[in-house]
FINUTOR-709419 format. One record per residue (C-alpha): x, z, y; residue in three letters. Coordinates in Angstrom, 1 decimal, padded with zeros to 4 digits. Layout:
      X      Z      Y lumti
      X      Z      Y   ALA
...
END
This chain:
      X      Z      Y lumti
 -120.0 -011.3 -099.5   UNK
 -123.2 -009.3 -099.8   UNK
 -123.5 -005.7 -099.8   UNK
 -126.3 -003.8 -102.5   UNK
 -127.1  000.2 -101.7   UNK
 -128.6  001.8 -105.0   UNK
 -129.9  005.3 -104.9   UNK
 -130.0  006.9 -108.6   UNK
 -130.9  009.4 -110.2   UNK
 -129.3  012.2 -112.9   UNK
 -132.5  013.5 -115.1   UNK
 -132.7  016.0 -117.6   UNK
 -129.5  016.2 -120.0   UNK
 -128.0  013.5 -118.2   UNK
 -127.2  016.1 -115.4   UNK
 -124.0  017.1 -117.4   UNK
 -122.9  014.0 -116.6   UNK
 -119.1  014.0 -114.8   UNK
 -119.2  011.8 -111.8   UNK
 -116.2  010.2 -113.4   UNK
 -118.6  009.7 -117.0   UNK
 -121.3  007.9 -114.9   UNK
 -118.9  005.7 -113.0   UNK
 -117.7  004.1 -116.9   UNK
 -121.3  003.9 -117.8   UNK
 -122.5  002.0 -114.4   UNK
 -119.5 -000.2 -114.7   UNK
 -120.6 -001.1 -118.2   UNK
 -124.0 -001.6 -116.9   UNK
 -122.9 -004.3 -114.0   UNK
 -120.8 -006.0 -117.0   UNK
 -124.6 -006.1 -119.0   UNK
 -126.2 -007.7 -116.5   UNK
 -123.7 -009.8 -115.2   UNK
 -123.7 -008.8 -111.8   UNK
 -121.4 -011.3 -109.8   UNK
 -119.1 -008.2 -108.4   UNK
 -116.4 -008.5 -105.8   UNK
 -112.8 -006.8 -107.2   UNK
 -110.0 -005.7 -105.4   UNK
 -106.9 -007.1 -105.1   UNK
 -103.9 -006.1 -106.8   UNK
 -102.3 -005.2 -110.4   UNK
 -105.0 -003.7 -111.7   UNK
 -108.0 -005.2 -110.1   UNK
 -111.4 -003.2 -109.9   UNK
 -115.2 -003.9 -109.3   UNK
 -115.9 -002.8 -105.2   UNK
 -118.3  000.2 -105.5   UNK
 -118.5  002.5 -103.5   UNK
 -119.6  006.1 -104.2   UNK
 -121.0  008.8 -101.3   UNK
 -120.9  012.4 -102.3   UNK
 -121.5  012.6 -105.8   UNK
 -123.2  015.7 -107.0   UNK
 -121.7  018.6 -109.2   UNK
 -121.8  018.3 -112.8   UNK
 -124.4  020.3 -114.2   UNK
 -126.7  020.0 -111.3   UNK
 -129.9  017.1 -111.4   UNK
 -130.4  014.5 -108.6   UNK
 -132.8  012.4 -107.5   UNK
 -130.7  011.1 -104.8   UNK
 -127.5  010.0 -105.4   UNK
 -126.0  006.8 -103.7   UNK
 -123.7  004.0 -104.0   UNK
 -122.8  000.5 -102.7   UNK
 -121.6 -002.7 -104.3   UNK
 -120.0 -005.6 -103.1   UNK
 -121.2 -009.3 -104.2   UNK
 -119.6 -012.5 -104.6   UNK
 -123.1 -014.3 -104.6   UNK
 -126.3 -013.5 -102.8   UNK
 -128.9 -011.4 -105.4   UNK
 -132.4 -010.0 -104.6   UNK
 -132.0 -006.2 -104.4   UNK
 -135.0 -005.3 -106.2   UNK
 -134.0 -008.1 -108.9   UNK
 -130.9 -006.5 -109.7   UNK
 -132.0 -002.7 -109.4   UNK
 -134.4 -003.4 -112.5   UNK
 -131.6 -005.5 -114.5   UNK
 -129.4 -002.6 -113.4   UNK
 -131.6  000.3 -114.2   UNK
 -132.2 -001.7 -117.7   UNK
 -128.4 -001.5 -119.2   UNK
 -128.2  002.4 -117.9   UNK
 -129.4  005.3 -120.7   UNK
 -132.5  006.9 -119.4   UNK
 -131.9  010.0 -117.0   UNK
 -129.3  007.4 -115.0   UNK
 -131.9  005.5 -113.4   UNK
 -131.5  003.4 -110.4   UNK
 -134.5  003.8 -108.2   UNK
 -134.1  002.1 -105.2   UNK
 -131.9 -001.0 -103.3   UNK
 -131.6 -002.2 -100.4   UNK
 -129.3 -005.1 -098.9   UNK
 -126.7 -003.3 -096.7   UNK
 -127.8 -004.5 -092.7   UNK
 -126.0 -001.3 -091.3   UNK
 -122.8  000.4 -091.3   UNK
 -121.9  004.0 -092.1   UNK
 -123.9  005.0 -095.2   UNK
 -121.5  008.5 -095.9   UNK
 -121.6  008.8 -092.4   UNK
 -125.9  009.3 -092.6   UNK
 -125.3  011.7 -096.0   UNK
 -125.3  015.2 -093.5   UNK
 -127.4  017.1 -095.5   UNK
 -129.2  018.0 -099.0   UNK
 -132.6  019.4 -100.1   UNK
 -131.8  021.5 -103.3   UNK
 -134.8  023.3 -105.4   UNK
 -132.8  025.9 -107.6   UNK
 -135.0  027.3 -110.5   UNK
 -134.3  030.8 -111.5   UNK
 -135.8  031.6 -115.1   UNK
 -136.1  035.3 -115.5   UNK
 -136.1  036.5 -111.7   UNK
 -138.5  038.1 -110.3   UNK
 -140.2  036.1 -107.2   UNK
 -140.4  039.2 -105.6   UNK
 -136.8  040.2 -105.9   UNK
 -135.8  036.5 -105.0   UNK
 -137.5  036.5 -101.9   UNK
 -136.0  039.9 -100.9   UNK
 -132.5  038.3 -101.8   UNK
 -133.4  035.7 -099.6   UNK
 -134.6  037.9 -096.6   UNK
 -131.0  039.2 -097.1   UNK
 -129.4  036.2 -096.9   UNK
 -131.1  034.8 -094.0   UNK
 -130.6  038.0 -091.3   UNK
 -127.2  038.1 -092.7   UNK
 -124.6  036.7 -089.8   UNK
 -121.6  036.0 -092.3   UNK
 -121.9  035.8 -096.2   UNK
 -118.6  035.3 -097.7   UNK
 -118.2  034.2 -101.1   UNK
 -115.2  033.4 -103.5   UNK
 -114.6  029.9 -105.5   UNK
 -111.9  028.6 -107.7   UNK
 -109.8  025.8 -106.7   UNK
 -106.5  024.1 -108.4   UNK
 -105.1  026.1 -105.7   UNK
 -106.2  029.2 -106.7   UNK
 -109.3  031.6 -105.2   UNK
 -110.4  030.2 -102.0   UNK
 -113.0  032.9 -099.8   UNK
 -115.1  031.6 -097.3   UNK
 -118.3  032.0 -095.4   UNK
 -121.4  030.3 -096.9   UNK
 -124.0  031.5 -094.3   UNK
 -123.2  029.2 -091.3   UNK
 -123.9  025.5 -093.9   UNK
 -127.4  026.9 -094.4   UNK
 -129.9  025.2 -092.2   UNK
 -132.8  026.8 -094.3   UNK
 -133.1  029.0 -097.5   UNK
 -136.9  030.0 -098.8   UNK
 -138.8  030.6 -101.5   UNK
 -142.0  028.6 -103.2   UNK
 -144.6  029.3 -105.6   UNK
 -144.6  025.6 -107.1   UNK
 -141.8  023.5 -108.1   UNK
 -141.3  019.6 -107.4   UNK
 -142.1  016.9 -109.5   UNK
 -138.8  015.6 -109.6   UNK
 -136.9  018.4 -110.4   UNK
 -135.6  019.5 -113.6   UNK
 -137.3  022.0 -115.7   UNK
 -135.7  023.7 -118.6   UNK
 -139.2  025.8 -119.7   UNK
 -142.3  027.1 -118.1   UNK
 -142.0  030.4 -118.3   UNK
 -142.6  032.6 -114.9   UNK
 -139.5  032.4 -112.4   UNK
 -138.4  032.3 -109.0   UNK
 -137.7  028.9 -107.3   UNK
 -135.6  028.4 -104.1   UNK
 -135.6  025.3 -102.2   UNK
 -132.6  024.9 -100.1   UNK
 -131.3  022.6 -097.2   UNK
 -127.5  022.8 -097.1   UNK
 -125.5  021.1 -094.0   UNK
 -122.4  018.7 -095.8   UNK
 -119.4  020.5 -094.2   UNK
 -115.7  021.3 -095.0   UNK
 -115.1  023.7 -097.8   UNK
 -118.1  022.0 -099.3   UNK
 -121.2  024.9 -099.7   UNK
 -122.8  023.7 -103.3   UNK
 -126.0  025.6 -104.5   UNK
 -124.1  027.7 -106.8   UNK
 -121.7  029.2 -103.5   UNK
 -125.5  030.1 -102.3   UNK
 -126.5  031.7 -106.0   UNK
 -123.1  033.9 -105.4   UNK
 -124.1  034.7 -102.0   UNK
 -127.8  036.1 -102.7   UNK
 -125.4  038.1 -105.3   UNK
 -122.6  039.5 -102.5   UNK
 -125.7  040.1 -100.5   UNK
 -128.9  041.5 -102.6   UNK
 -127.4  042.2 -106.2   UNK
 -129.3  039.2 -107.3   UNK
 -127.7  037.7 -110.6   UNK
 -130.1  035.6 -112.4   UNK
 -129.7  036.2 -116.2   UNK
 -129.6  032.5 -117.3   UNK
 -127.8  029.7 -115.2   UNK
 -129.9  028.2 -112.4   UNK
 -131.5  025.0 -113.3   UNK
 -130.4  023.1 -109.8   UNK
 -131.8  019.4 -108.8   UNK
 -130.8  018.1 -105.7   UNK
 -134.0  016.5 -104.4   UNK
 -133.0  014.3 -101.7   UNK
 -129.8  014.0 -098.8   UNK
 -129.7  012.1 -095.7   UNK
 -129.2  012.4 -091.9   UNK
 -130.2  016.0 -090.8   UNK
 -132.7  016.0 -087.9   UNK
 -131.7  019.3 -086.4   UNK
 -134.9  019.9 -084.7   UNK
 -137.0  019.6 -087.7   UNK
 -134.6  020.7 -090.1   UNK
 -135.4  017.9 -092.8   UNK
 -133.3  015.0 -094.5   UNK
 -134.0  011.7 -093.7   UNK
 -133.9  008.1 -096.1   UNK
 -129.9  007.1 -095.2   UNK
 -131.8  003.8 -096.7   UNK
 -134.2  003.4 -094.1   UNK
 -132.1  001.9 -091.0   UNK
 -130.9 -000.7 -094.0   UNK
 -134.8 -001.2 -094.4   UNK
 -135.9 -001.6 -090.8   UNK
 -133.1 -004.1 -090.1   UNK
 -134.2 -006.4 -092.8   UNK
 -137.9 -006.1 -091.9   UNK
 -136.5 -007.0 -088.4   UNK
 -134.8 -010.4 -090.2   UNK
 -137.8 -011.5 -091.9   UNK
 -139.7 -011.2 -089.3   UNK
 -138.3 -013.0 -086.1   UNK
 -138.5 -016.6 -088.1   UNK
 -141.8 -015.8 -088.5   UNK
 -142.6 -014.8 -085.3   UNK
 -140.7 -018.2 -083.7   UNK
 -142.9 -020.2 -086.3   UNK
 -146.3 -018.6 -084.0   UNK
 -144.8 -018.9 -081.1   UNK
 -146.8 -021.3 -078.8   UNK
 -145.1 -024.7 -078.3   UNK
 -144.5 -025.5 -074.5   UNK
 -146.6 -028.0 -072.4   UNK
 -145.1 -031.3 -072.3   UNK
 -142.8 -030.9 -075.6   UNK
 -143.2 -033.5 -078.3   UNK
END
């Protein structure tokens, strides 16, 4: 059985997608391009895919992850442009790798977030965020089927700044002046999302953007705590098939001992 890691994408409108909308619509896709999937046993038998922290509805991403499982053998770039092909533009699988590791949640520790806020201020953003930062607790409040659940946002922030330009990638809903935050959240339990942020600059500074923040999640991997930034969780999966391909290669240039035929 092989194992296929996609990274995709959720662009422009398609951002309101549920996690549960894009799961039909990639199951549809594997069904257009005849991907030879693995099901599970049982009654009701489904394809093996496997999804790693999906983000919010409402929010872009240009890094969101999953992993199939094969019956046959398939190249992974092969299948990431049949793939891509049956999914509506703004779902677009970008990347794939054959699965050499183990433990692909376990390298999804943390997320870059750029949160565009149309009609603030930069100055009175950055002042919110000077807040934020020397604050030692922020507590904020969310609902849950459970009812109002308060806790503190402050400690899942490894960094939280402001920038004059916005990235490529992200989603932008006009070009008229704003603020723009970029943000690099830890993955932790309660969950902090960008929006638990957005109410904590409000608990803190009084900041309350008057349109909803135009959020794109820009990438999420493995924290380096030194350095504070995310690494590929693709990237181990990459080295260990460059590793592959490249011992027959280097036993085919190996020297041939004296006195062998």
């Amino acid at each position: 059985m092989q194992r296929i890691r996609l990274r995709y994408t959720k662009r422009g409108r398609l951002r309101f997608t549920s996690h549960r909308d894009f799961q039909r619509a990639f199951e549809r896709a594997l069904r257009r391009a005849e991907v030879p999937m693995a099901y599970s046993a049982g009654f009701t038998p489904h394809p093996k895919v496997s999804y790693a922290n999906a983000a919010p509805t409402g929010t872009g991403s240009e890094a969101e992850y999953l992993e199939i499982a094969l019956t046959q053998a398939r190249d992974p770039e092969k299948l990431r442009v049949l793939l891509d092909e049956s999914l509506p533009t703004g779902l677009d699988i970008v990347d794939a790798v054959e699965a050499r590791t183990s433990g692909l949640a376990d390298r999804l520790t943390a997320s870059v977030w750029e949160l565009r806020l149309d009609g603030v201020d930069p100055a009175d953003a950055g002042r919110a965020v000077e807040a934020f930062n020397g604050a030692e607790t922020v507590e904020v409040q969310r609902m849950t089927k459970n009812g109002v659940r308060t806790f503190d946002a402050r400690p899942a922030v490894v960094s939280l700044e402001t920038t004059e330009t916005h990235s490529s990638q992200a989603d932008r809903p006009s070009d008229q002046p704003c603020a723009i935050l970029r943000l690099v959240v830890r993955h932790v339990t309660p969950a902090v999302r960008p929006d638990d942020v957005l109410s904590g600059l409000r608990a803190v500074a009084d900041l309350a953007p008057p349109v909803p923040a135009a959020v794109t999640r820009l990438a999420q991997g493995l924290l380096d705590e030194e350095t504070g930034t995310v690494t590929d969780p693709l990237a181990p999966d990459r080295e260990a098939t460059g590793a592959l391909m490249a011992a027959p290669a280097a036993a085919a240039t190996a020297p041939t001992p004296e006195g062998s035929a």
